[in-house]
C-alpha positions, 0 to 999 in steps of 0.5 A: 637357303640364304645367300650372302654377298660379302665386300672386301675393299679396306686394303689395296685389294679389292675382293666379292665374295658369294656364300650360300648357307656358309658354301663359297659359290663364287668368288673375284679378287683384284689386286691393283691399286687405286681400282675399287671403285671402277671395278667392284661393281663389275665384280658384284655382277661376275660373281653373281652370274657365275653363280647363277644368283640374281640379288634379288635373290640375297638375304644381306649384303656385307662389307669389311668394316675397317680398319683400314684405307680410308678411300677403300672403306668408304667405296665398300661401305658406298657399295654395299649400301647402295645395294641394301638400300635399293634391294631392302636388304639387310647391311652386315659389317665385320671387323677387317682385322677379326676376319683376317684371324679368322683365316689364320686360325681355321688353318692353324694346328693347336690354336688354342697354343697361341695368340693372334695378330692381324695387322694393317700397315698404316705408313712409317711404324705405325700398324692397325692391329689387336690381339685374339684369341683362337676363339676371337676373344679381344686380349687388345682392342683395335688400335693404331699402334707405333711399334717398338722393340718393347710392342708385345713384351708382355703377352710375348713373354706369356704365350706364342704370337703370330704376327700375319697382314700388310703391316707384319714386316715391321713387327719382324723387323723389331721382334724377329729374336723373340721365342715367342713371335712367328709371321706368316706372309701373304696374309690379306683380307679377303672377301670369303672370310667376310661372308664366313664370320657374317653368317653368325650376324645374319642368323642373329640379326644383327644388321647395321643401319643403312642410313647411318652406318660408317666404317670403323676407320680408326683415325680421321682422314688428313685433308690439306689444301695445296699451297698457293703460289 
């Protein structure tokens, strides 16, 4: 019997999630801007006690590994790491964009048919995205991506895609004639498909270094100093 705290914070929304051997117990989630950092811990505690679980009580703590926000990744990495260091507790990290298809491929008839594309808007054109597989196999790694009219023409000729995430309204906008191409709306990374995917990396012991361990971010952050007058 293991519970499992999860953290989803790469994106304007900020979600806890508590599993118990692959179960939802509890589950929070705030969608406000600018707010992971005054409001995850709080959440950390409602979920627990909802359930009625101490975090003594939990076997590993994991967090959404990017892409995505810089801030947001850096406030979920900070938490859960300062959770496993002062419980001793174990720091599982899942791939933001392959638990975003997970969602989509667990509700999806026929997978198999298709190829998935979560994406991240990244401002202007650009999006954070790859392309999977029903059984999560990368067919294109992760990458900040400028999208075309020409993006996807390949494997859009070879099998039917769906484009789902903050960033799919601007694939829709380019590729919206194609046969192959169909968008799902709404799609958001969520704390409860962090936990599910972050069973298989507990019961393998695959944990990250809680010294050490960054986010995936992708890019570096720009920093620029006010002009002087």
């Amino acid at each position: 019997m293991a519970y499992l705290l999860s953290l989803e914070t790469s994106t304007t929304v900020c979600s806890v999630a508590l599993h118990q051997d692959r179960q939802l117990l509890s589950y929070a989630e705030l969608q406000m801007e600018k707010s992971h950092s005054s409001h995850i811990t709080v959440m950390v505690q409602q979920v627990l006690e909802y359930a009625g679980v101490g975090l003594e009580q939990l076997a590993a703590v994991a967090v959404s590994g990017g892409p995505g926000s810089y801030t947001g990744l850096r406030i979920g990495s900070g938490t859960a790491k300062g959770l496993c260091f002062s419980l001793d507790k174990p720091l599982i990290s899942v791939s933001t964009l392959e638990a975003m298809a997970q969602q989509i491929i667990s509700v999806t008839p026929a997978a198999e048919r298709y190829l998935f594309c979560p994406m991240i808007d990244a401002r202007r054109s650009e999006v954070y995205t790859c392309l999977m597989s029903h059984a999560l196999e990368v067919r294109l790694p992760v990458e900040p991506v400028i999208l075309e009219a020409s993006s996807f023409a390949e494997d859009l000729e070879k099998q039917p895609i769906i484009f789902f995430g903050s960033g799919a309204a601007k694939a829709k906008e380019l590729l919206a004639s194609h046969p192959n191409a169909f968008y799902l709306e709404n799609v958001k990374p969520t704390a409860k498909a962090i936990g599910e995917l972050a069973f298989a990396k507990l019961q393998a012991a695959q944990f990250e270094d809680v010294a050490y361990y960054e986010p995936f971010y992708l890019k570096e952050v720009y920093i620029t100093k006010p002009s002087g007058k």
